[in-house]
C-alpha positions as CSV (number, residue, x, y, z in Angstrom):
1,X,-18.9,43.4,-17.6
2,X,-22.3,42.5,-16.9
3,X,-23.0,42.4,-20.5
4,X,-20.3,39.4,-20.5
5,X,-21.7,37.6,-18.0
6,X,-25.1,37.3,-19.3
7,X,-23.4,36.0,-22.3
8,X,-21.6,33.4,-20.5
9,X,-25.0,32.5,-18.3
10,X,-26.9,32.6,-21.9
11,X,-24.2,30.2,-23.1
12,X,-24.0,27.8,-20.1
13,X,-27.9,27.3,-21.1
14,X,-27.5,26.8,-24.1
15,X,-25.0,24.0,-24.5
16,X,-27.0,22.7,-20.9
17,X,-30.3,22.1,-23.8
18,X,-28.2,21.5,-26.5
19,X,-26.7,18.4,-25.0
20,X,-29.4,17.2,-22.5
21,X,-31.2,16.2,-26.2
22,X,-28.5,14.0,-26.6
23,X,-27.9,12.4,-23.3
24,X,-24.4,13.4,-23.1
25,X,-22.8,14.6,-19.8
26,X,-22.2,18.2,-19.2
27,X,-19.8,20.4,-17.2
28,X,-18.9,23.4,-17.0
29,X,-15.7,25.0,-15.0
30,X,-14.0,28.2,-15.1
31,X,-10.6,29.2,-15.4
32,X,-9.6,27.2,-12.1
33,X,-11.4,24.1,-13.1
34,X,-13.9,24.4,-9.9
35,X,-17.3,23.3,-11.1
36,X,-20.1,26.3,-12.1
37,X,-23.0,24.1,-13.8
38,X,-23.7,20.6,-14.7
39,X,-26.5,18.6,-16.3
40,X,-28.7,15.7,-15.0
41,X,-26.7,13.3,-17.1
42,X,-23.6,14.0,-15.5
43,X,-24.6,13.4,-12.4
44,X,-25.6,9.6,-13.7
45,X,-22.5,9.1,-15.1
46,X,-20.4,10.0,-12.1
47,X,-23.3,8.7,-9.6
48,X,-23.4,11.7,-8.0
49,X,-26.6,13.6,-6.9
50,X,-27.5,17.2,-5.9
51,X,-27.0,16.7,-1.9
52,X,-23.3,16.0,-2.4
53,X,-22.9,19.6,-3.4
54,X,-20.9,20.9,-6.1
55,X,-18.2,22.7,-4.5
56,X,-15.7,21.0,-5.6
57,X,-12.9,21.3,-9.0
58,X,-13.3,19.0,-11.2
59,X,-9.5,17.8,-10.6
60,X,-10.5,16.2,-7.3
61,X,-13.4,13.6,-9.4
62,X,-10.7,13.1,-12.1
63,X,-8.0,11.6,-9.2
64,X,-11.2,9.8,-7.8
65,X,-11.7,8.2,-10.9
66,X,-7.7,7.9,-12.5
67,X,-8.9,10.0,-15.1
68,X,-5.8,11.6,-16.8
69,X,-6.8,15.1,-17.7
70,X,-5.3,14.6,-21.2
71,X,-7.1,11.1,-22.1
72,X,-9.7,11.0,-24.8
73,X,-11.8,8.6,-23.0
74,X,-11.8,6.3,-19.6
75,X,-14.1,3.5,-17.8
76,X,-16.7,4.1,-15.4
77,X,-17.8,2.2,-12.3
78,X,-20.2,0.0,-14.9
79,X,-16.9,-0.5,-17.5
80,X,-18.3,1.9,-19.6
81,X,-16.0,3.6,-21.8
82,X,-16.9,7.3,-21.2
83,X,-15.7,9.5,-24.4
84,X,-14.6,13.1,-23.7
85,X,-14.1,16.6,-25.5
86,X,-13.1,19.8,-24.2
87,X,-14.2,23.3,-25.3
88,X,-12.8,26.3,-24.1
89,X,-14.4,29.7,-24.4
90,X,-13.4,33.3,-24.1
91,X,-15.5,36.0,-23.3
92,X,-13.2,39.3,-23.2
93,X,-10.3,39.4,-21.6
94,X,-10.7,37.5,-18.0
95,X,-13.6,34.9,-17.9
96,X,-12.8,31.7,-19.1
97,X,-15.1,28.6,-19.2
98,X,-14.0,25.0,-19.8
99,X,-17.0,22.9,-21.7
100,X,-16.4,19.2,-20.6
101,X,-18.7,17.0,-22.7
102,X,-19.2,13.3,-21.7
103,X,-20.5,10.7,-24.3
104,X,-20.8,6.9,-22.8
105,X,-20.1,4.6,-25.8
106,X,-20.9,1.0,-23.6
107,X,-19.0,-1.9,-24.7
108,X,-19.2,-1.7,-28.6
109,X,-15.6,-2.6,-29.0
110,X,-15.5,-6.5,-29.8
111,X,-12.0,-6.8,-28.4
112,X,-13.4,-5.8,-24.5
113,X,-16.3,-7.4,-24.7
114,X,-14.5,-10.9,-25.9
115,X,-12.1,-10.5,-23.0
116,X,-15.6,-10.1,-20.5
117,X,-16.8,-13.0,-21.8
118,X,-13.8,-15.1,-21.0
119,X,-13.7,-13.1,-17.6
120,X,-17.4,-14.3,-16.4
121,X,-16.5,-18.3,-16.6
122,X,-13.0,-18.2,-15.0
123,X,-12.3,-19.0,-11.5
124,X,-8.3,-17.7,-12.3
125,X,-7.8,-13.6,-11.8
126,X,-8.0,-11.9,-14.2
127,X,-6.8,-8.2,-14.9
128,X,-6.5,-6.6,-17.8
129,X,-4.9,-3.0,-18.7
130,X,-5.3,-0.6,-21.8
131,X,-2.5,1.2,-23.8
132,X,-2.3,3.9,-20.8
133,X,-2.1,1.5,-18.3
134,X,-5.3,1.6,-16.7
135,X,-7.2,-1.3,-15.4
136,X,-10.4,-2.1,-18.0
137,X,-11.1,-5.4,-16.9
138,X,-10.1,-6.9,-13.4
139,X,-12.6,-10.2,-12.3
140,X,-13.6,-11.0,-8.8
141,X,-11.3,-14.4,-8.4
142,X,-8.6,-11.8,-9.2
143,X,-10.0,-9.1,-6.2
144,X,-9.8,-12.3,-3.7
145,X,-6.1,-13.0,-4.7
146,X,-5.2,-8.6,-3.9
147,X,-7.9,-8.3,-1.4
148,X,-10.1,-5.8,-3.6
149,X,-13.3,-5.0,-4.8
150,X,-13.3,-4.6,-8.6
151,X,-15.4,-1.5,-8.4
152,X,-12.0,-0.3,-6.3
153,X,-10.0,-0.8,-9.1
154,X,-11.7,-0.2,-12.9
155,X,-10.3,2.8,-14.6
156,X,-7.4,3.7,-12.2
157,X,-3.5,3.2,-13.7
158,X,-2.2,-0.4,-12.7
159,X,0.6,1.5,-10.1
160,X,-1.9,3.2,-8.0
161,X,-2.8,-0.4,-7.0
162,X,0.2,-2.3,-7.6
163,X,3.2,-1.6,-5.7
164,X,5.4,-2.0,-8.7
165,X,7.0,0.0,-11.4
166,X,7.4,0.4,-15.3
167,X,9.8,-2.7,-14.8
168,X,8.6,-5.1,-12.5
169,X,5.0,-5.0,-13.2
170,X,4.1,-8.1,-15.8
171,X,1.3,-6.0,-17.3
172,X,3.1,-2.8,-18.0
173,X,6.3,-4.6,-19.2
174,X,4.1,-6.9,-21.8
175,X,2.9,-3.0,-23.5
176,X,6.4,-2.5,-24.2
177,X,7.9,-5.5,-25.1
178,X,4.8,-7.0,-26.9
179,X,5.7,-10.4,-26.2
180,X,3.8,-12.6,-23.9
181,X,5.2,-14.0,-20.3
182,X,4.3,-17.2,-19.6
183,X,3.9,-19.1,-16.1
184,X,6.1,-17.0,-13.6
185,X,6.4,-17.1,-10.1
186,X,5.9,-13.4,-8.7
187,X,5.6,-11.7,-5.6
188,X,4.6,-8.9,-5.0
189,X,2.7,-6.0,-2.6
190,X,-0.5,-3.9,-3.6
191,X,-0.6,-0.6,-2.2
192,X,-3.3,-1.6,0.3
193,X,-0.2,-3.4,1.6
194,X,-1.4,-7.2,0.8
195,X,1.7,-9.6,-0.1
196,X,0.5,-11.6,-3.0
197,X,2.2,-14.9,-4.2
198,X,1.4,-16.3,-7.3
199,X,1.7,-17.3,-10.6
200,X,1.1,-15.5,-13.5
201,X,1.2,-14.9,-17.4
202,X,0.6,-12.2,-19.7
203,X,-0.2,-12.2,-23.1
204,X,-0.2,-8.5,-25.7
205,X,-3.6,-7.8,-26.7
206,X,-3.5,-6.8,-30.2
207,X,-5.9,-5.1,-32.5
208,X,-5.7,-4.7,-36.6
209,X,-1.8,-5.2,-35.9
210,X,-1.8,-2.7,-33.1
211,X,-1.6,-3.2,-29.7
212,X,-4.1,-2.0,-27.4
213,X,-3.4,-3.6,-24.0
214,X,-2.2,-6.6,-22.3
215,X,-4.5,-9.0,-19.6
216,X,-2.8,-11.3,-17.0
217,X,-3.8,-14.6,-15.9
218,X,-3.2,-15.2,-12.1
219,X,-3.2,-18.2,-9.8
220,X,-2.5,-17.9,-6.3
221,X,1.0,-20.3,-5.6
222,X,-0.3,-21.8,-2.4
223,X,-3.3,-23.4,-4.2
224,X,-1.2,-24.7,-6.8
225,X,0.5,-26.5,-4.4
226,X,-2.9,-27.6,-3.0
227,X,-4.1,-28.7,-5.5
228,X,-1.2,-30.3,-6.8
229,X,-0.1,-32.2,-3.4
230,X,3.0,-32.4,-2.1
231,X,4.2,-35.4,-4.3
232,X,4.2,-32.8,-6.9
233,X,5.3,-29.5,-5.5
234,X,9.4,-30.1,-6.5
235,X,8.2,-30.7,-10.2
236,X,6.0,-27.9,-10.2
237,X,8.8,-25.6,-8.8
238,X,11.2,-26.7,-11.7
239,X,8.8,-25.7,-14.1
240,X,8.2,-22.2,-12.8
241,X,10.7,-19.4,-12.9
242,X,10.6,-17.3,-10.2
243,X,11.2,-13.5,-10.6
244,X,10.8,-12.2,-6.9
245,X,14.5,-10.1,-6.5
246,X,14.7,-12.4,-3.3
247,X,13.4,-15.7,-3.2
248,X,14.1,-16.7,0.3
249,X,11.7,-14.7,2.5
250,X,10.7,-15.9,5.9
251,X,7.2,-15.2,5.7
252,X,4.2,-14.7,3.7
253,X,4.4,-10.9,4.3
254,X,7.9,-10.7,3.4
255,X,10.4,-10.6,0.5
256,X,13.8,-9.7,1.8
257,X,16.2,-10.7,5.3
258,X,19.0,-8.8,6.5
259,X,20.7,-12.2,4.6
260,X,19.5,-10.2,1.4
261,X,21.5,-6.8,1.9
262,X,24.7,-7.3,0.0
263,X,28.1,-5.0,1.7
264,X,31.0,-5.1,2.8
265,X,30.8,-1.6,4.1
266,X,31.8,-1.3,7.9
267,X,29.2,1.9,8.3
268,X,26.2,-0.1,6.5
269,X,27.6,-3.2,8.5
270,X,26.5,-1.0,11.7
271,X,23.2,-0.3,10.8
272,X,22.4,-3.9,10.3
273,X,23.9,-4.8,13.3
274,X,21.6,-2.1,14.8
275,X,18.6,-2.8,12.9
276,X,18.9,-6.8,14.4
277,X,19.4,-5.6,17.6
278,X,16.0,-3.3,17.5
279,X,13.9,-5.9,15.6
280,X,14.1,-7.8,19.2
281,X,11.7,-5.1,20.8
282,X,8.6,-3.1,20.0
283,X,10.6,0.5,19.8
284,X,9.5,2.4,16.9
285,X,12.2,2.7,14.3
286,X,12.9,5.3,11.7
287,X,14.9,4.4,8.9
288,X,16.9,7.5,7.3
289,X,18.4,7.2,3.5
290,X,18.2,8.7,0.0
291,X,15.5,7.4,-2.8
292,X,17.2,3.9,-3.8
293,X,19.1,3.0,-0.7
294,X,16.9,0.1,0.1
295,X,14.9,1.6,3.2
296,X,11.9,-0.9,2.3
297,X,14.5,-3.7,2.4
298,X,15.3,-3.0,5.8
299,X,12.0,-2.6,7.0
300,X,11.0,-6.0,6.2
301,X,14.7,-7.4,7.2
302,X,13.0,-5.9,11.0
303,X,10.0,-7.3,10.3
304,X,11.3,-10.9,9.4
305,X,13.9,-10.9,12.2
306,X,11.5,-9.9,14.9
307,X,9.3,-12.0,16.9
308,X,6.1,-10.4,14.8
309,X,7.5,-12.2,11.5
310,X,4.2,-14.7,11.1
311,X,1.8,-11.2,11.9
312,X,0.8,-9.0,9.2
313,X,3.4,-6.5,7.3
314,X,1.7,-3.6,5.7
315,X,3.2,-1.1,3.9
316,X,2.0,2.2,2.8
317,X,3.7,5.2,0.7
318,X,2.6,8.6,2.3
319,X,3.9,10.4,-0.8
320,X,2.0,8.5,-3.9
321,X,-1.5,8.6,-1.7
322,X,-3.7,12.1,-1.9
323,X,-4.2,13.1,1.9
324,X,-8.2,12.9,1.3
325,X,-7.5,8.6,1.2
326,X,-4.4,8.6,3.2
327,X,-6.4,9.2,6.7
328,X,-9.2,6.4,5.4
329,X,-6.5,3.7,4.5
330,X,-4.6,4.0,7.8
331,X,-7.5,5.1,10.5
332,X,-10.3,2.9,8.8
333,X,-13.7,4.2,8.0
334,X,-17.4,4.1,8.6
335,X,-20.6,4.2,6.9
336,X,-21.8,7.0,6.1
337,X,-18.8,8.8,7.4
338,X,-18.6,10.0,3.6
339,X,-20.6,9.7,-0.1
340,X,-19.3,5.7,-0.8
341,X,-17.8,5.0,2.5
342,X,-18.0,1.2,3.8
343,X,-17.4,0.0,7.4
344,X,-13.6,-0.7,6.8
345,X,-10.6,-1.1,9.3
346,X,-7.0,1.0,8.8
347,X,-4.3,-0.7,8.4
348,X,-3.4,0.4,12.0
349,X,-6.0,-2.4,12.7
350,X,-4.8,-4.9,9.9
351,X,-1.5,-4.6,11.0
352,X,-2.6,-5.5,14.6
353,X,0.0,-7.3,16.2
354,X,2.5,-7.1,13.2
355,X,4.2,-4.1,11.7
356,X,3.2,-1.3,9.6
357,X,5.9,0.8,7.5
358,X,5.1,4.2,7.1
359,X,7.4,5.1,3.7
360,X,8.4,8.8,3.3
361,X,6.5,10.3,6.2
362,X,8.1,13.3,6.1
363,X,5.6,14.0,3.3
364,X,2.3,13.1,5.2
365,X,0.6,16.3,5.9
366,X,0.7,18.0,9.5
367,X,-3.0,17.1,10.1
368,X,-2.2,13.0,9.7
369,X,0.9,13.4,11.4
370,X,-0.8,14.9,14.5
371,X,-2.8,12.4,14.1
372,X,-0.3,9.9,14.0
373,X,1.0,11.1,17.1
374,X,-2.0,10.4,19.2
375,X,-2.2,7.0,17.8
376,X,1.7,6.4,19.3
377,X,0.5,8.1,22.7
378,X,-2.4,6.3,23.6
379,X,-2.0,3.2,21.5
380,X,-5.9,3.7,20.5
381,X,-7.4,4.2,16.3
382,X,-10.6,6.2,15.9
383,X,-12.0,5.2,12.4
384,X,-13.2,7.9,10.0
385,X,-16.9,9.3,11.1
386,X,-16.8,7.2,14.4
387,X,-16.1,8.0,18.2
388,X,-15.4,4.2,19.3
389,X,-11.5,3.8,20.3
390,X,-9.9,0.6,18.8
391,X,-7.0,-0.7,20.4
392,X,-4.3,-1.4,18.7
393,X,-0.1,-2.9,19.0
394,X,1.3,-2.8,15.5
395,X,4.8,-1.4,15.2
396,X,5.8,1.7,13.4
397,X,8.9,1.6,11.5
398,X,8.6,4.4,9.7
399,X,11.2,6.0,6.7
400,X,12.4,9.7,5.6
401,X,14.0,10.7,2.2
402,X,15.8,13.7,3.5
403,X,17.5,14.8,6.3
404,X,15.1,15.4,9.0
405,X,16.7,18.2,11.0
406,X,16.1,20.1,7.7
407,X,12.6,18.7,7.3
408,X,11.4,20.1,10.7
409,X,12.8,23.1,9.9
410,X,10.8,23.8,6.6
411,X,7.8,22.8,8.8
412,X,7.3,19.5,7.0
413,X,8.0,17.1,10.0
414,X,6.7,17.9,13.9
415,X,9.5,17.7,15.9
416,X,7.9,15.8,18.5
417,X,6.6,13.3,16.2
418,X,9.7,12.6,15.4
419,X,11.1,11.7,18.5
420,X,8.3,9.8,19.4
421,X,9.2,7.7,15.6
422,X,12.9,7.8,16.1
423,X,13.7,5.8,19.2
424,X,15.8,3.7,16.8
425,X,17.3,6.0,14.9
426,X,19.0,4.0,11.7
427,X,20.6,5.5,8.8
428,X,21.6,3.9,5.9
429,X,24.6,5.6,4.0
430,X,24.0,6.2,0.1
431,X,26.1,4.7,-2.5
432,X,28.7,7.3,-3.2
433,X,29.4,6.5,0.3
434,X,30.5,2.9,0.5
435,X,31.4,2.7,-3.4
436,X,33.3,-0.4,-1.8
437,X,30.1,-2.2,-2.7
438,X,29.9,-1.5,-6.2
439,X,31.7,-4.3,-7.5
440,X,30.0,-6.4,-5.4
441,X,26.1,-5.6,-6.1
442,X,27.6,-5.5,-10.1
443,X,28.6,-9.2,-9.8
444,X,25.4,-10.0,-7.8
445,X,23.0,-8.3,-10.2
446,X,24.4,-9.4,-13.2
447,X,24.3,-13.2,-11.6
448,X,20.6,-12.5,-11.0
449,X,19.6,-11.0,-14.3
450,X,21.8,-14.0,-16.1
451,X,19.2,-16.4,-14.8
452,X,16.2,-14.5,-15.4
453,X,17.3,-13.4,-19.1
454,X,18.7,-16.8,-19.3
455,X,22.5,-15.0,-20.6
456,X,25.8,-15.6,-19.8
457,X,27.5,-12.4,-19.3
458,X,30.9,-12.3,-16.7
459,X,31.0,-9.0,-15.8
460,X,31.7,-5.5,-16.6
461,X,34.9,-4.6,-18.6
462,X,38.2,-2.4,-17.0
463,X,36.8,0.9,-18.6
464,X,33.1,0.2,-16.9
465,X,34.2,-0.7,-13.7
466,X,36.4,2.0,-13.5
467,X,33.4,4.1,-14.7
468,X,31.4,3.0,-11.1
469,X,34.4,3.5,-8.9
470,X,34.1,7.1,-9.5
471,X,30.1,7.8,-10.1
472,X,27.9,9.5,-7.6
473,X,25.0,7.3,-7.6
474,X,22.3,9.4,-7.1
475,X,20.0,6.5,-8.0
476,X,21.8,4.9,-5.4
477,X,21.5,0.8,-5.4
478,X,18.1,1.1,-6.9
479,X,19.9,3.6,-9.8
480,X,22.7,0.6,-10.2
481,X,20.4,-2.3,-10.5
482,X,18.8,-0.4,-13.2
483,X,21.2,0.2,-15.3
484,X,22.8,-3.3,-15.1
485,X,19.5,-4.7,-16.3
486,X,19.6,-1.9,-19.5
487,X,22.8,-3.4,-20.7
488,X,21.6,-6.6,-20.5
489,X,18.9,-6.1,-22.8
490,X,21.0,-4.3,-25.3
491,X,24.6,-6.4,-25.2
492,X,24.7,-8.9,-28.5
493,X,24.5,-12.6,-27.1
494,X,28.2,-13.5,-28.6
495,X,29.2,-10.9,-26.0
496,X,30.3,-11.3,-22.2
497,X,31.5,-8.5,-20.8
498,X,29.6,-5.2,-20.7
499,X,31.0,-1.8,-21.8
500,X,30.8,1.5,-22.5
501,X,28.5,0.9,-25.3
502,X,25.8,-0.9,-23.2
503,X,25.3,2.0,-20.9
504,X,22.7,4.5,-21.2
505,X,24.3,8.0,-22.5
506,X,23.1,9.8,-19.2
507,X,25.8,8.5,-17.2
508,X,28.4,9.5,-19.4
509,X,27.2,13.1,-19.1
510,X,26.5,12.3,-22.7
511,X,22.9,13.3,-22.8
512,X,19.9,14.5,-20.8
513,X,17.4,12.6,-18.7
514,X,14.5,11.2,-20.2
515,X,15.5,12.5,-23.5
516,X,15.2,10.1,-26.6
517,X,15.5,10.5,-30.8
518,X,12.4,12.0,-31.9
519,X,11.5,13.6,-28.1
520,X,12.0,17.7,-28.2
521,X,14.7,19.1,-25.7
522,X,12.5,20.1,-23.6
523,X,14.4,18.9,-20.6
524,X,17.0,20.7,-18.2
525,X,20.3,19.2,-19.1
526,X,21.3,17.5,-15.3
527,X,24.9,16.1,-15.4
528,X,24.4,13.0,-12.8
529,X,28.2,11.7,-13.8
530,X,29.7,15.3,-11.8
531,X,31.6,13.8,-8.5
532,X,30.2,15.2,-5.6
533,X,32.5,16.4,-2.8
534,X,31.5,14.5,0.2
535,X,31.8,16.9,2.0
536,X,28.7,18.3,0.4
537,X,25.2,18.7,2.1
538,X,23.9,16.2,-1.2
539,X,20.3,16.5,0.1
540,X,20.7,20.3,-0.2
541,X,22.3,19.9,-3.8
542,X,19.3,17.7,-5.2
543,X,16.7,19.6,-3.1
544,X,17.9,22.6,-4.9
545,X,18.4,21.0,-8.6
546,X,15.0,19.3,-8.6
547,X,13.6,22.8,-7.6
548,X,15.4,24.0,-10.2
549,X,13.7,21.2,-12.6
550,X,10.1,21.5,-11.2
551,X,10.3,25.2,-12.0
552,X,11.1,25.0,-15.8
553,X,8.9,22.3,-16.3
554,X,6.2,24.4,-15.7
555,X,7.3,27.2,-17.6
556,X,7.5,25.1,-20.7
557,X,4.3,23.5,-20.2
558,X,2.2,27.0,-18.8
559,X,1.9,25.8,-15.6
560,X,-0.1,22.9,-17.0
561,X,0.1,20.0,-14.0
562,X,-0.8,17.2,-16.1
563,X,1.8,17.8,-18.5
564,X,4.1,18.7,-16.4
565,X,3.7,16.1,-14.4
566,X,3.7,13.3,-17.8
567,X,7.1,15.2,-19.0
568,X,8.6,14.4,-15.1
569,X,7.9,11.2,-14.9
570,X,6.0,11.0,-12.3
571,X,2.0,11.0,-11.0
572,X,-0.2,14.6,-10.5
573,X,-0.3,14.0,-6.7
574,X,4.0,13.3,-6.8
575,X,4.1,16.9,-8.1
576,X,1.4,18.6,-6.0
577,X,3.3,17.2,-3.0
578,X,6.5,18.6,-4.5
579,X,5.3,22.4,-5.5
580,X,3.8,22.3,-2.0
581,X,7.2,21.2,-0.6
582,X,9.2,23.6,-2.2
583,X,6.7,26.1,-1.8
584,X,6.3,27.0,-5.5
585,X,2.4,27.0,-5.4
């Protein structure tokens, strides 16, 4: 044994001299990816020094950064594209060490530097994003209109800023289509919780034939109208479609009213009459429903209806934000309090006097949520590396995925936490349980995606509709919207009604999620079209089914997280929060 080590110490040195000739940066991990030896240039590259420490894995600089562990290069804090190799070496049977080599290239390639160039003259944002989806290029004009420093955003994937998805994000649905959007009307939230209205196009950025990215031109809609005047704002609205789901928001901070949520259900009927009578006080509110059921919705339908609606809505997802920049985004922080840390208020303060939504807090950690509670008791923020008391009134209307008897009991949720958030207590029933709305949402959504695809489709044919009378919806709303706006892209334009053939095969029990021609089965087969018996526990049956899921994965993929993780579907902290929840790791 200690003729191994000195083999691996001899070796660390070795490549440590080898590559400090060549001013590339050098780390070294071991088995469990926590750092063991790095060289000067490394440091530089990462603009780190010796009095940080080390003890650290290199996991926790890669989520700092957005760097996906499987990516052949990224962009530093200088836009820098930062090549990188990985060696690994045995030495007998146990020690393992993981050779992480760091080469900064600079901006050689012509088609970056020519979009830089056009970035540095314009007073429009501009953001631009590579074949991965992470932000290369992203202009100051555009950090006024989301309320960020560009240094806050370089290198990280355009949904860890934007809270948007694979199909409403311009920039991300431009890298699949390939075809430009020009001069639409969007709103939308970052995850900082700033509403942003503007206009915007996107054009593919192309290279030798091959697409390589896609950049976005913004302009921020109330100075259009400025600088238009008012003699000109009706033309200018005629000429610029507008994709926000619901156009008629009250407020700047708002998209939706309760005059958006579409039933005829008596039990979701209820909840709105509850959730109108609540928005009238400053009671907390927790907002119970499945993934889909439009929780969000009905926090800002509160917001909007209550008499905060011209204060600050922020909205922040507990379960896409590592814990380590959770407790900085909602307490604030100070200088100094950390290596990089500005004087910066929570959104406890930003939200002063307004409302702040708290989405899945039943996956905040225990630490926050005592936290949390002291905020609610004495109505006072302490920011990050500070002992000053702020003051602040924002509301809490806070959300939870599961049911939250069974959350307390796995220890996930304190119970008094939870009474303390639940003094409204408003549940919104899933999909399978007012199917009475399905023809209803069918006929608005199609309506909705008729004008936005500019199509003239009726409805859905007898065999279709019969099809969503008896499926469980465990997308819910969200699920249904989804699919409507699939067919839509796939029915022929001599066509009116959708059918069969214009759904995806999933729902017919036909095929497996996430599967596709060429893709290896490498996924468990999970028959979403199987009736559930209502009188089911259905958070128990998906709770237990995604364990089920999360457990293969791994199998398959050798307990690798970033695969696994890429294979679901979802980001690296998603499934840490999930192996912890499940208590699989």
């Amino acid at each position: 044994m200690a003729e191994i080590d000195k083999k691996v110490n001899d070796t660390m040195q070795e490549f440590i001299d080898f590559i400090d000739l060549r001013y590339k940066g050098l780390v070294i991990t071991d088995q469990f990816k926590k750092i063991v030896k790095v060289n000067d240039r490394f440091l530089e590259i990462f603009h780190l020094n010796t009095s940080d420490g080390l003890e650290f894995h290199l996991e926790e600089l890669f989520l700092k950064y957005g760097i996906d562990e499987d990516s052949e290069y990224f962009y530093d804090l200088d836009k820098n594209q930062v090549n990188v190799r990985l060696k690994t070496m045995t030495f007998g049977e146990e020690t393992v060490l993981n050779i992480w080599i760091f080469e900064v290239v600079g901006m050689k390639n012509a088609r970056i530097s020519l979009l830089e160039t056009i970035v540095q003259f314009s007073k429009d944002g501009i953001h631009a994003v590579n074949q991965d989806g992470k932000i290369i290029i992203y202009n100051e004009a555009q950090g006024k209109i989301d309320h960020y420093e560009p240094s806050e955003v370089i290198g990280r994937h355009a949904m860890d800023i934007y809270a948007l998805d694979y199909e409403s994000s311009l920039l991300l649905r431009v890298l699949k289509t390939q075809k430009p959007i020009e001069n639409v009307r969007q709103g939308y939230y970052t995850k900082a919780g700033t509403f942003v209205d503007c206009v915007t196009s996107v054009i593919p950025l192309f290279y030798h034939g091959k697409i390589f990215g896609s950049a976005a031109i913004v302009r921020d809609y109330n100075g259009i109208l400025q600088t238009l005047g008012k003699e000109k704002e009706q033309v200018n609205s005629e000429k610029i479609k507008s994709i926000t789901t619901q156009p008629n928001y009250e407020s700047k901070q708002t998209r939706y009213t309760f005059d958006s949520i579409i039933t005829v259900n008596p039990e979701l009927a209820k909840s709105i009459q509850s959730a109108k009578q609540a928005a009238q006080t400053d009671s907390n509110i927790l907002i119970i429903g499945e993934t889909g059921t439009g929780k969000e919705m009905f926090a800002q339908s509160i917001h909007a209806y209550s008499p905060r609606r011209n204060k600050p809505f922020l909205v922040i997802n507990c379960a896409a934000i590592p814990e380590s920049l959770l407790e900085g985004l909602l307490f604030g922080t100070t200088k100094g309090s950390f290596t990089g840390a500005t004087d910066k208020p929570g959104l406890f303060e930003e939200a002063d006097g307004g409302t702040i939504f708290l989405d899945e807090i039943n996956s905040m950690s225990l630490f926050l949520q005592s936290k949390l509670l002291r905020v609610l008791e004495e109505r006072t923020v302490t920011r990050l590396g500070s002992n000053k008391m702020i003051h602040v009134s924002a509301r809490i209307i806070s959300s939870c995925n599961e049911n939250p008897a069974q959350a307390i009991q796995d220890n996930n949720f304190r119970s008094d936490l939870f009474y303390r958030l639940a003094v409204v207590y408003i549940v919104i029933p899933s999909l399978r349980m007012r199917l009475d709305d399905v023809s209803l949402l069918t006929k608005y959504f199609i309506e909705m995606y008729n004008k936005q695809f500019d199509k003239k489709i009726i409805g859905v044919d007898s065999e279709v509709s019969q099809l969503f009378e008896n499926y469980s919806w465990p997308g819910n709303v969200r699920q249904l919207r989804h699919l409507l706006e699939s067919a839509m892209n796939v029915i022929d334009p001599d066509e009116t009604y959708i059918g069969i053939r214009h759904l995806p095969k999933y729902i017919l029990g036909e095929d497996k999620i996430g599967n596709y021609e060429g893709q290896p089965e490498q996924h468990r087969e999970i028959r979403t079209s199987v009736s559930i018996d209502k009188g089911q526990n259905i958070f128990e049956e998906l709770k237990e089914k995604e364990k089920e899921f999360i457990i293969e994965s791994l199998t398959k993929n050798g307990g690798n997280i970033a695969k696994t993780a890429k294979q679901m579907g979802m980001s690296r902290q998603k499934l840490y929060y999930k192996l912890k929840k499940y208590n699989l790791k």
